[in-house]
KEKE-3310 file (N, C-alpha, C; in steps of 0.2 Angstrom, whole numbers, plus 5000, padded with zeros to 4 digits):
npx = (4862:4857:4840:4841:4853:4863:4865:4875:4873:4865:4865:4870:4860:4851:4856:4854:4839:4836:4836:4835:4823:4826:4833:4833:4839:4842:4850:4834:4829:4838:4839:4831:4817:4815:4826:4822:4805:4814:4820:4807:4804:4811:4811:4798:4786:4772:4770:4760:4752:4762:4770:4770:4763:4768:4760:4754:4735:4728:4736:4740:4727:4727:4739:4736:4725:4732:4734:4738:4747:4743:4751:4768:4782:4790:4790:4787:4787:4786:4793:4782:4790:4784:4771:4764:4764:4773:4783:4777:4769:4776:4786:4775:4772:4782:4786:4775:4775:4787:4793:4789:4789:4801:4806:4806:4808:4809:4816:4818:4827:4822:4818:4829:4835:4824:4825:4833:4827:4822:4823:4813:4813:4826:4837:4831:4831:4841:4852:4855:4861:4859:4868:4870:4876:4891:4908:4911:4900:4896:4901:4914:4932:4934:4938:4928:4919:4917:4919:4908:4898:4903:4898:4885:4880:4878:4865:4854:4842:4846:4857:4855:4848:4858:4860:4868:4858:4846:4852:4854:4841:4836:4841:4840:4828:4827:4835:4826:4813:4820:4822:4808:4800:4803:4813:4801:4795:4803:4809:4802:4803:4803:4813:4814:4816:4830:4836:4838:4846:4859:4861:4862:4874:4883:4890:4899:4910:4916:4927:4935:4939:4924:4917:4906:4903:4905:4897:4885:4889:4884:4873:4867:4862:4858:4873:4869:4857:4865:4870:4861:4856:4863:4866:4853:4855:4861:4853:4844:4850:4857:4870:4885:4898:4915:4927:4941:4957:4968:4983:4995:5006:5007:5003:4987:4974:4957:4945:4936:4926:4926:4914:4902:4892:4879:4873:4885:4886:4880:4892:4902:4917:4928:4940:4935:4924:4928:4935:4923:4917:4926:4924:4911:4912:4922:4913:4904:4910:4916:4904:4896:4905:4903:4887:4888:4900:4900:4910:4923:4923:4928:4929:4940:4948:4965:4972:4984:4990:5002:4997:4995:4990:4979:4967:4958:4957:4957:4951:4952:4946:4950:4963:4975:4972:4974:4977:4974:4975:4968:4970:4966:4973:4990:5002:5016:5021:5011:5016:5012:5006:5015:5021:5012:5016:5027:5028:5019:5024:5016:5005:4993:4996:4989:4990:4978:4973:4967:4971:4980:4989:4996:4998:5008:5021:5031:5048:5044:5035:5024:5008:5003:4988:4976:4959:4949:4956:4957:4946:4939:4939:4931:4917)
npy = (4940:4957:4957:4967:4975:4990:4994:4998:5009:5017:5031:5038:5037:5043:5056:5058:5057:5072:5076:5074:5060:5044:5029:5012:4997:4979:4963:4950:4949:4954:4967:4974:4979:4979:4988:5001:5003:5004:5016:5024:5023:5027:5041:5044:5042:5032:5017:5010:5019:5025:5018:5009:4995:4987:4974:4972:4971:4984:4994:4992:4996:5009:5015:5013:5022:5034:5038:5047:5049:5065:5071:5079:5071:5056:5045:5027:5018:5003:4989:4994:4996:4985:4989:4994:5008:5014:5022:5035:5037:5040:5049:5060:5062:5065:5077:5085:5087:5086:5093:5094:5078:5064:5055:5037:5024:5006:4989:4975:4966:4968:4984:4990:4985:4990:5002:5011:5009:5018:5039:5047:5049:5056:5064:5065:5056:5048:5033:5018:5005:4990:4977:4960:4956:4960:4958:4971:4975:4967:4974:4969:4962:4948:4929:4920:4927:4928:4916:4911:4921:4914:4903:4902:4910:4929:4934:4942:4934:4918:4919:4927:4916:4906:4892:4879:4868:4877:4886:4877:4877:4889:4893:4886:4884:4899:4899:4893:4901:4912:4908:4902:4912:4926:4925:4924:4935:4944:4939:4934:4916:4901:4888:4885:4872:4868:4883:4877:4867:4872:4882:4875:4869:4879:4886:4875:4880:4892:4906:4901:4905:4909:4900:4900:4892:4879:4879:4879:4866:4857:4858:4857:4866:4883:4894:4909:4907:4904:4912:4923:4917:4918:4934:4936:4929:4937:4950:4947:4948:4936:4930:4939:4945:4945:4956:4954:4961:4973:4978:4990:4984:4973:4955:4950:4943:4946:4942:4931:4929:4930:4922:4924:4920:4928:4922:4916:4903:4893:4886:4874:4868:4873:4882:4891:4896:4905:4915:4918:4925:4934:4939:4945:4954:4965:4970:4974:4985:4993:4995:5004:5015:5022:5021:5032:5040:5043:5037:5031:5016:5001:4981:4969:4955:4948:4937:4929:4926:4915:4910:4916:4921:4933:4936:4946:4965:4980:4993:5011:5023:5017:5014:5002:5000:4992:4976:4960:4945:4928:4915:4901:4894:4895:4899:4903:4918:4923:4920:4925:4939:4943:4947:4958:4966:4968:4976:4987:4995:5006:5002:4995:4981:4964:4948:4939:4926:4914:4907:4915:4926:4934:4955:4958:4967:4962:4963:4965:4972:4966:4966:4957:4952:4947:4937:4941:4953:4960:4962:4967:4981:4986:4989)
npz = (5135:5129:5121:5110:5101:5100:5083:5072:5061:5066:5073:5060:5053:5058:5058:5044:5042:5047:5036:5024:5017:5022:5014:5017:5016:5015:5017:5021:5039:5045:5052:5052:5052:5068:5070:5065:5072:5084:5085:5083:5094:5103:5101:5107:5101:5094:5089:5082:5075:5068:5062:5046:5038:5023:5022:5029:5034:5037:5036:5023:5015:5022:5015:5002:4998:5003:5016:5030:5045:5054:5063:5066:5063:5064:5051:5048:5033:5028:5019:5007:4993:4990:4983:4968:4964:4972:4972:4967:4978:4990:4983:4982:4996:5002:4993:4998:5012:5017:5026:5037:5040:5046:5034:5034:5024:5021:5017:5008:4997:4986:4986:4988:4973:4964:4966:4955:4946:4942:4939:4947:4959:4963:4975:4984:4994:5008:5005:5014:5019:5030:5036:5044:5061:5066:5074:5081:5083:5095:5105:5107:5107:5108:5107:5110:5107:5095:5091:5093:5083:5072:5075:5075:5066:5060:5060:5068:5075:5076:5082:5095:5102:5103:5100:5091:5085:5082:5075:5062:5060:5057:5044:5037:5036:5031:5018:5013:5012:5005:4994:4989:4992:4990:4979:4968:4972:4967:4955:4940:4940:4933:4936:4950:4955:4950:4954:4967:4966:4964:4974:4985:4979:4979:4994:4995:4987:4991:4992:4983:4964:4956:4945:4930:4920:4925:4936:4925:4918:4929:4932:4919:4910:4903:4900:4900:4910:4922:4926:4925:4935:4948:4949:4951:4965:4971:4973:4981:4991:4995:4992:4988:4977:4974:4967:4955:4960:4949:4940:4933:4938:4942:4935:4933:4938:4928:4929:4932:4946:4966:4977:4990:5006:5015:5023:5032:5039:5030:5026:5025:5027:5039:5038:5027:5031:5041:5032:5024:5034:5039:5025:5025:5034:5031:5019:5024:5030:5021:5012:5022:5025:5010:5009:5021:5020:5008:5001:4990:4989:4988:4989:4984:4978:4975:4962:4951:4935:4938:4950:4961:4976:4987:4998:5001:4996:4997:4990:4989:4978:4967:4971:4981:4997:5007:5008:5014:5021:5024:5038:5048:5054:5058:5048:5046:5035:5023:5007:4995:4998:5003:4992:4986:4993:4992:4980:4983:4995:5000:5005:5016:5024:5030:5038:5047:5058:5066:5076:5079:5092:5096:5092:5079:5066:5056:5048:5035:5034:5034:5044:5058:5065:5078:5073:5081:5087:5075:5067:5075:5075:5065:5060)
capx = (4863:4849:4836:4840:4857:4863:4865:4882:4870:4859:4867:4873:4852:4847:4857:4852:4833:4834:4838:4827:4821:4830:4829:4835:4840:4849:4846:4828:4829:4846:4835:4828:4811:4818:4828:4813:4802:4818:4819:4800:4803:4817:4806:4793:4783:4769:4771:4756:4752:4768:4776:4764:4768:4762:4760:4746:4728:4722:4741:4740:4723:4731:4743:4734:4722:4735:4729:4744:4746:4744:4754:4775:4787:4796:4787:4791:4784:4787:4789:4781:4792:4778:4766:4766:4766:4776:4788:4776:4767:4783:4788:4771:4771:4791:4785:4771:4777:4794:4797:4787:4790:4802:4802:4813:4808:4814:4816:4825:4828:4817:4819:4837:4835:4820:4826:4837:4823:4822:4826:4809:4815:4833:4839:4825:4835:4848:4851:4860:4861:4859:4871:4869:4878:4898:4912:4911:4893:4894:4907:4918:4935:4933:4937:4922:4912:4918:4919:4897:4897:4905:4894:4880:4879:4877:4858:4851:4838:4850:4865:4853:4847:4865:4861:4868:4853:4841:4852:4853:4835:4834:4845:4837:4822:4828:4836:4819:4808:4821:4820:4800:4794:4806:4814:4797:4792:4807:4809:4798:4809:4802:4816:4814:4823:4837:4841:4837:4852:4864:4861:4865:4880:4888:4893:4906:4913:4918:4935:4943:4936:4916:4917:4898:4904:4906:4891:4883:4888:4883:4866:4864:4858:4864:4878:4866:4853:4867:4871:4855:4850:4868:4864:4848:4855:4864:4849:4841:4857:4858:4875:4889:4903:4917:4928:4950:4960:4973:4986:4998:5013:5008:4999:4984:4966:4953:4937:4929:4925:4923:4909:4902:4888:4877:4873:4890:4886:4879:4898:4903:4921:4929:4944:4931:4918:4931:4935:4918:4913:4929:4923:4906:4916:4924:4910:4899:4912:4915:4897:4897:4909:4899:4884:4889:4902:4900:4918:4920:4926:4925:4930:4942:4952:4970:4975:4987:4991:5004:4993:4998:4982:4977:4959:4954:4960:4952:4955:4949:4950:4954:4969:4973:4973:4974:4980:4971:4976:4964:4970:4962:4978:4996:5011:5021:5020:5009:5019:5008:5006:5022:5023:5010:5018:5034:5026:5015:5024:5012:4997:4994:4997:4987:4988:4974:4972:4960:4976:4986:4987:4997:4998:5015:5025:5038:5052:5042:5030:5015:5005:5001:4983:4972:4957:4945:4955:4957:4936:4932:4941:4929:4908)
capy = (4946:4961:4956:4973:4976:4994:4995:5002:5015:5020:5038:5039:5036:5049:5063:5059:5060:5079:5081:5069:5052:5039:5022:5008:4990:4973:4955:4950:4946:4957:4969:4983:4982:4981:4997:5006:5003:5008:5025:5026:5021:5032:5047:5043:5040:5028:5012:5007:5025:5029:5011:5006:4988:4985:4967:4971:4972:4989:4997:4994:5001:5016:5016:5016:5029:5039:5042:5045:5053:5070:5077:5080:5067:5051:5041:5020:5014:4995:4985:4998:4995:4978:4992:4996:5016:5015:5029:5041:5038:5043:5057:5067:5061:5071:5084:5090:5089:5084:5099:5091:5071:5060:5047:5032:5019:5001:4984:4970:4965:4973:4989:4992:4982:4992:5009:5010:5008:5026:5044:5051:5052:5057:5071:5066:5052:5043:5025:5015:4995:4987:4970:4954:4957:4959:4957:4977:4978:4965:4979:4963:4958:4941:4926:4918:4930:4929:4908:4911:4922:4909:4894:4902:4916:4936:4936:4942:4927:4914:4922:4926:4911:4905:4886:4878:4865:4881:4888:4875:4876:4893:4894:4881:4888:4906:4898:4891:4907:4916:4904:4901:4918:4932:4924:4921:4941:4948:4939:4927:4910:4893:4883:4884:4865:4868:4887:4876:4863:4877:4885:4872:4867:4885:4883:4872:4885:4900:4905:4901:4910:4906:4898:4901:4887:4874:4876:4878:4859:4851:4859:4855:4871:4887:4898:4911:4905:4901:4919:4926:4917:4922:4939:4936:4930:4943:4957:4943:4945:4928:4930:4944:4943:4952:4952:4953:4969:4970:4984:4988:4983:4965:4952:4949:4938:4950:4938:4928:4935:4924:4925:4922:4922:4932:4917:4910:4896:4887:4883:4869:4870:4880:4889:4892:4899:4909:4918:4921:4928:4939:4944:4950:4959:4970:4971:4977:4993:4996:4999:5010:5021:5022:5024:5037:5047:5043:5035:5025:5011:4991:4975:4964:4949:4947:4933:4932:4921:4915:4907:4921:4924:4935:4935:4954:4969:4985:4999:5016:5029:5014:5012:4999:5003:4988:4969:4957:4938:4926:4910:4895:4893:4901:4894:4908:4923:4922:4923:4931:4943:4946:4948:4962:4970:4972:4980:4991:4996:5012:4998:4992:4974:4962:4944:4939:4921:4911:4904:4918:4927:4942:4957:4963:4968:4959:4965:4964:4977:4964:4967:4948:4951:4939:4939:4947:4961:4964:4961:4972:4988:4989:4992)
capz = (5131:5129:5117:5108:5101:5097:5076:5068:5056:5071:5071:5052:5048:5063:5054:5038:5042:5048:5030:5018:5017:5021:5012:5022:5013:5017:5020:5026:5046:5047:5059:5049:5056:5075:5070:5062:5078:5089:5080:5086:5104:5108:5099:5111:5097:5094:5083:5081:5072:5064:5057:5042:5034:5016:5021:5035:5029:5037:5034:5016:5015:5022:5012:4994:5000:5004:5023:5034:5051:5051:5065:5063:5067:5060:5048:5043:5028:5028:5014:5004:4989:4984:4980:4962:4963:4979:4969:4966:4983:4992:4980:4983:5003:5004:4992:5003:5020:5019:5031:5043:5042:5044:5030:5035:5018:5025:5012:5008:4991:4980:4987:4983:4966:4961:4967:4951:4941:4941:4944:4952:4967:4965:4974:4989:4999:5006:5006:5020:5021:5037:5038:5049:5068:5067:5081:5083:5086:5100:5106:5110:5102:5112:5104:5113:5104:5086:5088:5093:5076:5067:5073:5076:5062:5061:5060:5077:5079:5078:5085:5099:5103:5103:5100:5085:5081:5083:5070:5058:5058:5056:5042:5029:5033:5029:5012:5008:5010:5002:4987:4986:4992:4992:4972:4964:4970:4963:4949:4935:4936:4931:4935:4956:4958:4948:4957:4975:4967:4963:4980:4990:4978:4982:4998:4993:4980:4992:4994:4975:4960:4953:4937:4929:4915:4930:4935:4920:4917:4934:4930:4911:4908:4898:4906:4903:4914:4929:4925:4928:4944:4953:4951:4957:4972:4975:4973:4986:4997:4998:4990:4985:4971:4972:4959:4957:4959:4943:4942:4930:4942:4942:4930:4938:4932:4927:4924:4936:4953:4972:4981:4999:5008:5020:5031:5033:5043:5027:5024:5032:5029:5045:5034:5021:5033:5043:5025:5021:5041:5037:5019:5026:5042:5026:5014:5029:5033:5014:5012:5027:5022:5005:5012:5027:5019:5001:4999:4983:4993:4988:4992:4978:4980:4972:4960:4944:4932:4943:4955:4969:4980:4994:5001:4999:4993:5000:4986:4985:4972:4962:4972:4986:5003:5011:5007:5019:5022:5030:5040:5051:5056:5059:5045:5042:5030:5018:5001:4990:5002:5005:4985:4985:4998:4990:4974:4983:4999:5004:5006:5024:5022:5036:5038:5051:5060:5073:5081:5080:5098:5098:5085:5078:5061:5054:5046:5027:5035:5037:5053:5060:5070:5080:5072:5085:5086:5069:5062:5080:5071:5060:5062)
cpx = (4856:4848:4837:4849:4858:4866:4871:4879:4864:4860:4869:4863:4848:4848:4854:4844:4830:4835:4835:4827:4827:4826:4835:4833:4842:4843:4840:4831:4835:4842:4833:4822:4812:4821:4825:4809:4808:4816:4812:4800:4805:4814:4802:4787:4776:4768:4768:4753:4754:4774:4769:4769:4763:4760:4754:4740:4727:4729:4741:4733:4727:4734:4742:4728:4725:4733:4737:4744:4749:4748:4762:4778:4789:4789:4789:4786:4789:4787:4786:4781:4788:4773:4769:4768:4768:4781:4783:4770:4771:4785:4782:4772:4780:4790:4782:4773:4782:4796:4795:4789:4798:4804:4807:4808:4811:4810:4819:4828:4827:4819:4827:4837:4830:4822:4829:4833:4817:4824:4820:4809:4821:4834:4834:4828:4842:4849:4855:4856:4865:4862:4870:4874:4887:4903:4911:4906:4892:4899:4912:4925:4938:4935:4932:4916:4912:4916:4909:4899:4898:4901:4886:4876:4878:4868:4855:4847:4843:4855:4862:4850:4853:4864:4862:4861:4849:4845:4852:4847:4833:4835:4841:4830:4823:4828:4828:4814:4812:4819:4812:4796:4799:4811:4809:4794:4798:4808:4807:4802:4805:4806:4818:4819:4830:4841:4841:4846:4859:4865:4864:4874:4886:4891:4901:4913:4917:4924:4937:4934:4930:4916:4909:4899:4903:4900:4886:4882:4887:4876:4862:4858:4861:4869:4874:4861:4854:4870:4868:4852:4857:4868:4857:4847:4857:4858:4843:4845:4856:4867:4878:4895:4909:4925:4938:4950:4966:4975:4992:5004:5011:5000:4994:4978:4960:4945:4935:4933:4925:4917:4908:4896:4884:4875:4879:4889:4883:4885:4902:4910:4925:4934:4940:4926:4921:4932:4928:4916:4918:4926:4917:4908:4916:4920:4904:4904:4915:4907:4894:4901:4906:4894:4883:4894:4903:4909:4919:4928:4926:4931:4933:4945:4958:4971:4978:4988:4996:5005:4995:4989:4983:4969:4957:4961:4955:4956:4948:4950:4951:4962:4970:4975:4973:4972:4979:4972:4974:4966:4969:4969:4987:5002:5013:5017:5018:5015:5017:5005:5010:5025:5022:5013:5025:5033:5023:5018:5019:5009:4998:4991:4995:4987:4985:4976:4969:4964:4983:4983:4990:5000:5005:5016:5030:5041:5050:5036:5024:5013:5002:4996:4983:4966:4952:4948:4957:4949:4935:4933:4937:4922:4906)
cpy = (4949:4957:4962:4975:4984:4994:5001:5010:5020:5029:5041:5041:5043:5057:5064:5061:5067:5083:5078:5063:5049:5030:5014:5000:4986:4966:4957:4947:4950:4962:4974:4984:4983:4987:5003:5008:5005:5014:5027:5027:5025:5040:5047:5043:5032:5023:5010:5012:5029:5021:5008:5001:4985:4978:4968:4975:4980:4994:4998:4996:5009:5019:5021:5019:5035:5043:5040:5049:5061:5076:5075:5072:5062:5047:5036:5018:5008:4993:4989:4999:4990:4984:4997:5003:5017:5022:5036:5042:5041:5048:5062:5066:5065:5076:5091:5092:5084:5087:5095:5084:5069:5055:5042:5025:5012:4995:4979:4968:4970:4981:4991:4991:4989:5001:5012:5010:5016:5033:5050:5052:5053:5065:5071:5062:5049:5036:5020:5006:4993:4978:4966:4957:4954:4959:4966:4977:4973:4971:4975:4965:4951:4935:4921:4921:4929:4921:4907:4914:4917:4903:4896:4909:4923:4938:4934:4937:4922:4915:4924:4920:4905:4896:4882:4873:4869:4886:4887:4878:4882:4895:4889:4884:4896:4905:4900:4896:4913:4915:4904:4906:4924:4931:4927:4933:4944:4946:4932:4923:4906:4889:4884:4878:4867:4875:4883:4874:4867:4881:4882:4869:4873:4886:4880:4874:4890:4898:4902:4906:4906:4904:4897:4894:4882:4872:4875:4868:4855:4852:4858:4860:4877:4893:4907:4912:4906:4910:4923:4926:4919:4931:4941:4935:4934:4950:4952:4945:4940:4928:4939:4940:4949:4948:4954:4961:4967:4979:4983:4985:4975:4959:4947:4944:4945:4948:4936:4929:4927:4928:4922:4924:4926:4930:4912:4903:4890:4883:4882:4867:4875:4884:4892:4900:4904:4916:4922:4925:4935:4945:4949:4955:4967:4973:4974:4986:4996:4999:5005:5017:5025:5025:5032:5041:5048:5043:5031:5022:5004:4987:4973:4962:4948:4940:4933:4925:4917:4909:4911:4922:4928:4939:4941:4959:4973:4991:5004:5022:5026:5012:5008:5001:4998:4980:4964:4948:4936:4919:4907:4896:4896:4897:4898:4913:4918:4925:4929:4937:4947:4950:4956:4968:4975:4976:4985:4992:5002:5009:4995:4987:4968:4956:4942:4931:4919:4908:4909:4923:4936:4947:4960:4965:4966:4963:4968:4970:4973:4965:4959:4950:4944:4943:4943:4952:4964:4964:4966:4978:4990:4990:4985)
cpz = (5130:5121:5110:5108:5097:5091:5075:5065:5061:5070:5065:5049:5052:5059:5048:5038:5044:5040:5024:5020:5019:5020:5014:5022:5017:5019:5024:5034:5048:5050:5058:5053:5063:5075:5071:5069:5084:5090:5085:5092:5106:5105:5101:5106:5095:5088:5080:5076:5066:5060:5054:5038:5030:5016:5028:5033:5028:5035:5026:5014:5013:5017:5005:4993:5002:5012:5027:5039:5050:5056:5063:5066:5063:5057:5046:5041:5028:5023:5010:4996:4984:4978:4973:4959:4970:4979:4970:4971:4989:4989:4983:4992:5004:5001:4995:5010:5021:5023:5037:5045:5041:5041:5030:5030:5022:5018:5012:5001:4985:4980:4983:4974:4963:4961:4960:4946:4939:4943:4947:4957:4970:4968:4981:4994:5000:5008:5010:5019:5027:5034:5042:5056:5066:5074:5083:5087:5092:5104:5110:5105:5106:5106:5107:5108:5096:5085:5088:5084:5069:5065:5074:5069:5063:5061:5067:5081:5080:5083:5093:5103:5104:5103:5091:5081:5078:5078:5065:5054:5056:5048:5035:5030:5031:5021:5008:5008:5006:4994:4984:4986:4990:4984:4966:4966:4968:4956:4946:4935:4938:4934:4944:4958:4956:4952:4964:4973:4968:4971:4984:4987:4979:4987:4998:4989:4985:4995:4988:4971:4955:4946:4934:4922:4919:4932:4931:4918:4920:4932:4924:4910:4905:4903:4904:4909:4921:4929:4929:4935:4946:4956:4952:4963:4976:4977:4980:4992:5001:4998:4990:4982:4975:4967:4961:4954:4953:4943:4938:4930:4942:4936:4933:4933:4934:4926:4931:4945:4959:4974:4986:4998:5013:5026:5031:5035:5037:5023:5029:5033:5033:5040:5031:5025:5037:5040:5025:5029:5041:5030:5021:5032:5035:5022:5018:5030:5026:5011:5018:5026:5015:5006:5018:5022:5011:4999:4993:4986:4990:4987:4984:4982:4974:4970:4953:4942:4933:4951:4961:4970:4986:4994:4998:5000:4993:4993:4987:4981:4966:4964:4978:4990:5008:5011:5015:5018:5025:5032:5047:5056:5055:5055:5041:5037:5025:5010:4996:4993:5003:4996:4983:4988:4997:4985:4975:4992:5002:5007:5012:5019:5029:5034:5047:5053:5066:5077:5083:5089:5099:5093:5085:5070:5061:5048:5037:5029:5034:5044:5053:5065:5071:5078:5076:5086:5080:5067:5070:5078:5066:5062:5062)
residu = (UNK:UNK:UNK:UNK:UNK:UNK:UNK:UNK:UNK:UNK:UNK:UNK:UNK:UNK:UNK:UNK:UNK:UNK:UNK:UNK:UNK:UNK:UNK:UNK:UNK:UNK:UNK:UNK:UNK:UNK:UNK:UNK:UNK:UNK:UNK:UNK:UNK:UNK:UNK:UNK:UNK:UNK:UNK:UNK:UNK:UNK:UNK:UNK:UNK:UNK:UNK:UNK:UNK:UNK:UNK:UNK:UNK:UNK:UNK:UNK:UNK:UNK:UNK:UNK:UNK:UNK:UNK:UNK:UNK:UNK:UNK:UNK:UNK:UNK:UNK:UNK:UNK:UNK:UNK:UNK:UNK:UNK:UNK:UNK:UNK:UNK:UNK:UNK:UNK:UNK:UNK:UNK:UNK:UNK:UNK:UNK:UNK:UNK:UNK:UNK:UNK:UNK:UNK:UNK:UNK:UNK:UNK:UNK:UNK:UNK:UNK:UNK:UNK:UNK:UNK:UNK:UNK:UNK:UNK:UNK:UNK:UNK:UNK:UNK:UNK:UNK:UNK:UNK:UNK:UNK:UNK:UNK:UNK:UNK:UNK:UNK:UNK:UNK:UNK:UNK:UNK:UNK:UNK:UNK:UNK:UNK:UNK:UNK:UNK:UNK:UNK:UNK:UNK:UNK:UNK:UNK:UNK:UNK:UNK:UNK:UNK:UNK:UNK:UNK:UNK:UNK:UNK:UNK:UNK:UNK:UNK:UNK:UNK:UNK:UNK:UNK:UNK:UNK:UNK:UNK:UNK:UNK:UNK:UNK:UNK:UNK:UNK:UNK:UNK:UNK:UNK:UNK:UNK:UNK:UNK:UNK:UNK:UNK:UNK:UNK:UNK:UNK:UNK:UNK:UNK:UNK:UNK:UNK:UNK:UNK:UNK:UNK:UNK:UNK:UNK:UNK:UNK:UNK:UNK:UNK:UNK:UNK:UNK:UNK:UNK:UNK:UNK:UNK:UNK:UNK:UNK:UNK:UNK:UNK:UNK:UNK:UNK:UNK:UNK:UNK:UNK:UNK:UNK:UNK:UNK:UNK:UNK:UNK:UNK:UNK:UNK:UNK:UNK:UNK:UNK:UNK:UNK:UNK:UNK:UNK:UNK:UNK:UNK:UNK:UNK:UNK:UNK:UNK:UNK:UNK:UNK:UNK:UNK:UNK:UNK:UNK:UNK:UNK:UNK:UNK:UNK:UNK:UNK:UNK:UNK:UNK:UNK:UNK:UNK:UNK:UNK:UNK:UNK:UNK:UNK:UNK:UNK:UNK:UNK:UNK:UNK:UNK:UNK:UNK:UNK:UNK:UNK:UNK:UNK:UNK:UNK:UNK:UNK:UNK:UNK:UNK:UNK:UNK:UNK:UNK:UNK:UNK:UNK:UNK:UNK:UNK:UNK:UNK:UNK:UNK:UNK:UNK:UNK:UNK:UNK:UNK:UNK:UNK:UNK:UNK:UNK:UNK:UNK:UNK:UNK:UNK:UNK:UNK:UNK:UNK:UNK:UNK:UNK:UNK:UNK:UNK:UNK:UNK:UNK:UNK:UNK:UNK:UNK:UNK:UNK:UNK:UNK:UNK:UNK:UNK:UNK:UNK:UNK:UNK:UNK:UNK:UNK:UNK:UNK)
# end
């Protein structure tokens, strides 16, 4: 497979830069700076001139002298975001010759989180999140290709390199710089050992509902504390939360959310990790649509007091649009699906599976894919 996979957002980021900045988040290693330098190639453009990265000595020079190449064309700032007046370095550089440049912003954490921390620059760009490599973008829907994704993960180096030892190792080393370096610059925390323990006991959690009390009491610490660091991991996108759909037709739980991860493969459960390689399929073309046409789209998960479950729950508008069941294996209609299905027949209703082989509707109006061709219909 080429070295160089073509990116879902590649045309979405292209339009948007004839019309302002664009600021351009998502997990570290998920392929921003490979995009960025595309951008430049295929603009016959020079990288070496035109892509400044606040983590190289003579770039960040540049940077906080404000010395930037003076003829027209695509500009990336890298990482940029560390720098402390990176807002109002950015603001006067689209003020003056925003007719002329390009400005494509690229980050990973910080960027996104930090951006929110004011409106200096509103009304100047737009913001797109680059995700890990899904069944679309291989433009497969192979089950060959989705079983690599599974064991091999959606981040390009491992998933390229297509060897599971070579992902392991990728993968604990990802954790641990996310942890030591990429924590410790977003946010002041002391208590490093105890978020590593919680880190590694998450995993085992995904796929039912996050109880921040649970862990509060494995870790003997306060259920603020366990509070704080999850949604730290999330503004790291280590993790994402999403939380339950509730509607006044059915009596639903409103409190505690699931969450998943953004390297599946550190869930060593197969149903589990199949779920979570789904969630991000979803929570990848929900943010898409977000991003690219401003849809107020998101990702929730169905459970009532009851005990009825179903995986996810696509609503927009506030309403659902799409009831989604994820199973390992193939044992009949899902019930709690079938529940929703009767309360809300407008709502397409899909139960998915990794053994299931060919797609139809049964009589209760569920569509039964397999899953590579259902996760390739999306981005």
């Amino acid at each position: 497979m080429s070295s160089y996979i073509n990116r879902y957002i590649e045309s979405g980021i292209e339009k948007d830069l004839s019309r302002k900045m664009v600021f351009l988040a998502g997990p570290r290693q998920a392929g921003k700076t490979t995009l960025a330098k595309q951008f430049l190639k295929e603009a016959g453009e020079s990288v070496k001139k035109r892509y400044l990265n606040w983590d190289a000595t003579v770039d960040r020079e540049n940077i906080i002298r404000e010395r930037f190449p003076i003829e027209k064309g695509l500009l990336i700032l890298d990482e940029i975001h560390k720098y402390s007046r990176w807002r109002q370095v950015v603001k006067g550089l689209y003020d003056k010759r925003g007719d002329e440049l390009q400005i494509l912003v690229t980050g990973s954490a910080k960027l996104d989180h930090y951006r929110h921390g004011g409106d200096s620059l509103q009304g100047r760009y737009h913001f797109h999140r680059l995700h890990p490599l899904s069944l679309a973008e291989l433009t497969s829907s192979s089950m060959s290709d989705l079983l690599d994704l599974l064991n091999f993960g959606g981040f390009p180096e491992p998933f390229l390199m297509a060897s599971e030892r070579d992902s392991k190792r990728w993968s604990r080393e990802y954790r641990s710089r996310l942890i030591r370096e990429d924590l410790q610059d977003l946010e002041k925390v002391k208590d490093i050992a105890l978020i590593e323990s919680m880190v590694l006991r998450l995993p085992d959690l995904v796929g039912s509902p996050l109880s921040i009390n649970a862990l509060r009491e494995d870790l003997q610490v306060s259920h603020q504390s366990v509070a704080r660091w999850i949604k730290i991991l999330e503004n790291l996108y280590m993790i994402f939360r999403i939380y339950p759909f509730g509607a006044p037709k059915i009596r639903a739980v409103k409190k505690e959310a699931k969450h998943y991860h953004i390297d599946w493969t550190v869930v060593k459960d197969p149903a589990a990790r199949f779920e979570n390689l789904a969630a991000c399929h979803l929570l990848k073309w929900c943010h898409y649509l977000e991003d690219t046409q401003s849809r107020d789209v998101e990702l929730r998960y169905f459970r009532d007091i009851d005990k009825r479950e179903v995986d996810f729950v696509i609503i927009e508008d506030d309403r659902p649009v799409h009831f989604i069941e994820c199973k390992k294996s193939f044992r009949g209609t899902n019930q709690s699906l079938r529940y929703l299905k009767k309360r809300f027949p407008e709502t397409k209703a899909t139960q998915i599976s990794l053994e299931e082989k060919n797609d139809y509707t049964n009589k209760d109006g569920i569509c039964f894919q397999s899953a590579p061709s259902f996760l390739a219909s999306f981005v």
